[in-house]
C-alpha positions in Angstrom: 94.5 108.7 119.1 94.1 105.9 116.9 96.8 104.6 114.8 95.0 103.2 111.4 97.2 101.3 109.3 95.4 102.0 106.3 95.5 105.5 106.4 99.2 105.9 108.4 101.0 107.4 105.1 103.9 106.5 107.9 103.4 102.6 106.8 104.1 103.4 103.3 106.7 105.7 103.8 108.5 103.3 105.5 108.2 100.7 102.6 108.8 103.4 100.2 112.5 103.8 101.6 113.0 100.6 103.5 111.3 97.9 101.2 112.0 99.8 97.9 115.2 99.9 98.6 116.1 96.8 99.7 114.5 95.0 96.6 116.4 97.6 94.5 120.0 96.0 96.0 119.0 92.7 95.7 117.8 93.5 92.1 121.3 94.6 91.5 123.0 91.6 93.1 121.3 88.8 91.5 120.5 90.7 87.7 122.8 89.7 85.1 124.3 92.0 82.7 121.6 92.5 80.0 118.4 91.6 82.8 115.8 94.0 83.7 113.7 94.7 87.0 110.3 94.2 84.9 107.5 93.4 87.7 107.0 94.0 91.3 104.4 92.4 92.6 102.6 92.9 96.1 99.4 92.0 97.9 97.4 95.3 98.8 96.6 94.6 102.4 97.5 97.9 104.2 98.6 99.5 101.3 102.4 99.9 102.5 104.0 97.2 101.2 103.0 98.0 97.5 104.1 102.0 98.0 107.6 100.1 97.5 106.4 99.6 93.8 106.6 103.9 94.0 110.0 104.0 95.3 111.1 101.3 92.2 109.5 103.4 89.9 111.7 106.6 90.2 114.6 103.8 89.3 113.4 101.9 86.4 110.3 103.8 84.5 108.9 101.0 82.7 108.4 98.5 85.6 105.2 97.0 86.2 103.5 97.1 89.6 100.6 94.2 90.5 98.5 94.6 93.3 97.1 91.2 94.1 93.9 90.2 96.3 91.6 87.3 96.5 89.5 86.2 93.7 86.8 85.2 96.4 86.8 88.7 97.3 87.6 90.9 94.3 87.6 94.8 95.6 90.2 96.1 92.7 89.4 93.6 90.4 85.4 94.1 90.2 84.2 96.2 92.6 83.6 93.4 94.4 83.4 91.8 98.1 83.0 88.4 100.0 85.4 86.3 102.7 88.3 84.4 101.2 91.1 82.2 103.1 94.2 84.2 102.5 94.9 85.6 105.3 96.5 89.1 106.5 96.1 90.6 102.4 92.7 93.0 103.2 90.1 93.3 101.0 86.5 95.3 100.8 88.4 98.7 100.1 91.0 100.3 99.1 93.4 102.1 101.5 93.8 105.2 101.7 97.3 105.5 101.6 97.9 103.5 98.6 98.4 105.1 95.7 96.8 103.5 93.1 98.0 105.6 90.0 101.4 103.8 90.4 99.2 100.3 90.0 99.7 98.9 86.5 97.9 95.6 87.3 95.2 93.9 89.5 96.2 90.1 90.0 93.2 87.8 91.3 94.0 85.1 93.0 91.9 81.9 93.6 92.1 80.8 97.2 91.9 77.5 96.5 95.0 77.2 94.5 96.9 78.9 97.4 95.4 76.3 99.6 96.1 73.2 97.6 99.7 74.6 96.5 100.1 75.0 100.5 99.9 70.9 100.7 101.9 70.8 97.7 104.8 72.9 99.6 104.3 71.2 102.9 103.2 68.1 102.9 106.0 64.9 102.9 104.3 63.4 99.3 104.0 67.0 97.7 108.0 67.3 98.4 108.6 64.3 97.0 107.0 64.5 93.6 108.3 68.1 93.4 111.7 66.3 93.7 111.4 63.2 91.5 110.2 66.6 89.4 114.0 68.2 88.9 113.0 70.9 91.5 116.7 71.2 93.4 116.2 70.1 96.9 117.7 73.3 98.1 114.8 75.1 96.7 112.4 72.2 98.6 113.7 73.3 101.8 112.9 76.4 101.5 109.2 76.6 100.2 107.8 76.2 103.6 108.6 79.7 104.4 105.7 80.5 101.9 103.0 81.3 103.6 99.2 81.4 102.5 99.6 85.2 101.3 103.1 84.5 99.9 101.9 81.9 97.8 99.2 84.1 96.2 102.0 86.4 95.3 103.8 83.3 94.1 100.8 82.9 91.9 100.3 86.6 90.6 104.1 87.0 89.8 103.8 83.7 87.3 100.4 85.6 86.0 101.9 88.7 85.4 105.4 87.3 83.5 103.1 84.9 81.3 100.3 88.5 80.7 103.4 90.3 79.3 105.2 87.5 77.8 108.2 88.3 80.3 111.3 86.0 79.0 114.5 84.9 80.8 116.1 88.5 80.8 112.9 90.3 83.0 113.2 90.0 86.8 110.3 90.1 89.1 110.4 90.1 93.0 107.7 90.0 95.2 107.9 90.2 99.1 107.4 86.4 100.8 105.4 88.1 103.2 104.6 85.2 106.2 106.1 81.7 106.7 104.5 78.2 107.1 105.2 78.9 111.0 101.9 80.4 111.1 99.6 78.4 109.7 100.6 74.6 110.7 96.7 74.4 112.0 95.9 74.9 107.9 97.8 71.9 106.8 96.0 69.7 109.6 92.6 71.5 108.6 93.0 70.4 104.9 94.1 67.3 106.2 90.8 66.6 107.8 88.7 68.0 105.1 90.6 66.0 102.5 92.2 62.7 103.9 95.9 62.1 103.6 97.4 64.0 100.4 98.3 61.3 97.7 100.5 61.5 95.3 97.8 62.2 92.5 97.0 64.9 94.7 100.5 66.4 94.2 100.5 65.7 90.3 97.1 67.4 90.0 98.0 70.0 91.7 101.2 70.8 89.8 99.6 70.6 87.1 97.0 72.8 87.3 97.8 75.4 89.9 101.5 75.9 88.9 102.2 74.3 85.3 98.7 75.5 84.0 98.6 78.7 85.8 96.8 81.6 83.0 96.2 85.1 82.8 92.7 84.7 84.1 91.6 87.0 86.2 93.9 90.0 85.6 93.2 93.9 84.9 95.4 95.3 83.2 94.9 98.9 84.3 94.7 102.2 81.9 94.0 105.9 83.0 90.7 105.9 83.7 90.2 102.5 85.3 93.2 103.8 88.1 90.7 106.9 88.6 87.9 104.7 88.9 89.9 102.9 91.6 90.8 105.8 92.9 87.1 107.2 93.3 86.3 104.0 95.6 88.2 105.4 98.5 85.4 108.3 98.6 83.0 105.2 100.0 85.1 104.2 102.7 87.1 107.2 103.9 84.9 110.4 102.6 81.1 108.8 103.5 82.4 106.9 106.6 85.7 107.8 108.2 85.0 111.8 107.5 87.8 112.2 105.5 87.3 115.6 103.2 87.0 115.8 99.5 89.5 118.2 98.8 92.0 115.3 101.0 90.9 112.9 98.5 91.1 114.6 95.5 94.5 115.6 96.6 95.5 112.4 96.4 95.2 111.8 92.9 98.0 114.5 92.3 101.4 113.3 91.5 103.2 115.6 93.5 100.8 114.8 96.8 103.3 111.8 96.7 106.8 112.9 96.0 105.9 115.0 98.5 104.7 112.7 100.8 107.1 110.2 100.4 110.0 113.1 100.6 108.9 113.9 104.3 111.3 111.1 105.5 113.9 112.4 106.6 112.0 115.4 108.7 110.5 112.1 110.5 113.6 110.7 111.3 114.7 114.0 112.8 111.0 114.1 115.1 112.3 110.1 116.1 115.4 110.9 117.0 114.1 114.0 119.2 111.5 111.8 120.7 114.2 109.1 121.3 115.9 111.1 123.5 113.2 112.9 125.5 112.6 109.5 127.0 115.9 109.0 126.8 116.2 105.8 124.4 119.0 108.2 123.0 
């Protein structure tokens, strides 16, 4: 058997409950009185992740849900393919587990801003400026556990509140999916492709890639371009993986999902029975 992460409806279960949850508490703790959960925004990758943005849905009706990829490789965005340099987000289909009639927007990220804002959160000079800047230094500690991927989502939530003109009341979270851990061997690789990073370096890259981020690059999505991305699963999972017709057409019903997602708690009945045949239980 071969477990397939993009077709496991167990991976977005999981974030349905888990993740949905858990940004629906922390919604609650932080929001003031008159705030508003207005944008969740997640990176497609596998697909589970983003089924959180289904869970969040059933709570507050008129969120908005962004799935974000790389602009060097725009699947959702155009139709598109090519390689990109943020890593661990997939690209070149769409999974068959996500459910892209909850999808409100398509976010585009360039990966060259993720890379120079990676520098900007890591390196000693890029600290600095962002200090001398007003940013509070508790909030410069903490931006190396943005990772390449979290920083495109970084990117995309900005995007998204300046699209809908989002003011001081809408709240948007977005998972911070990987740390700097990973990717020290970046910083040193941009290092050696760009010398030492300069102070102008910093300034430019504030400016542009955070104070001057736009709405370029965004798909705002209505009825018929959801079904559109709905119909390129048929490429990947219908032509090549065997999958039948009637399965994908199936899963452009509503109900395919509350059902799907309601299966939960018959899983966690199969775990626990499994969990004590080997007796972890």
């Amino acid at each position: 058997m071969i477990f397939n992460q993009f077709e496991e409806f167990g991976n977005a279960i999981w974030h349905y409950h888990l993740t949905g949850s858990i940004v629906d508490e922390v919604f609650k703790r932080i929001a003031g009185e008159r705030d508003r959960l207005a944008a969740y925004i997640s990176a497609t990758g596998s697909a589970g992740t983003i089924a959180a943005g289904d869970y969040l849905r059933t709570r507050y009706p008129l969120i908005k849900v962004a799935a974000t990829e790389a602009l060097q490789c725009p699947t959702l965005l155009r139709c598109g393919f090519g390689g990109h340099r943020i890593e661990g987000i997939g690209d070149k289909h769409v999974p068959w587990v996500h459910n892209v009639r909850n999808t409100d927007m398509v976010c585009a990220i360039d990966d060259e801003q993720c890379m120079s804002l990676l520098r900007l959160f890591n390196e000693e000079t890029g600290l600095e400026f962002l200090r001398r800047r007003g940013v509070a230094a508790d909030v410069v500690g903490q931006l190396p556990l943005l990772g390449i991927s979290s920083i495109c989502n970084l990117v995309a939530a900005i995007k998204t509140a300046r699209y809908y003109e989002f003011d001081s009341r809408d709240v948007i979270l977005t998972p911070l999916t990987d740390s700097m851990e990973l990717y020290g061997s970046r910083v040193a690789e941009q290092r050696k492709l760009h010398g030492p990073y300069r102070e102008a370096d910093a300034g430019m890259h504030h400016a542009r890639y955070l104070e001057g981020v736009g709405i370029d690059n965004l798909r705002e999505l209505g009825y018929y371009d959801r079904k559109a991305l709905h119909n390129l699963k048929y490429f990947t999972w219908v032509e090549q993986q065997q999958r039948e017709l009637e399965e994908l057409n199936r899963l452009w019903d509503p109900d395919f999902w509350e059902e799907t997602f309601a299966q939960v708690h018959e899983w966690d009945g199969l775990i626990d029975e499994f969990n004590k045949r080997v007796g972890l239980l």
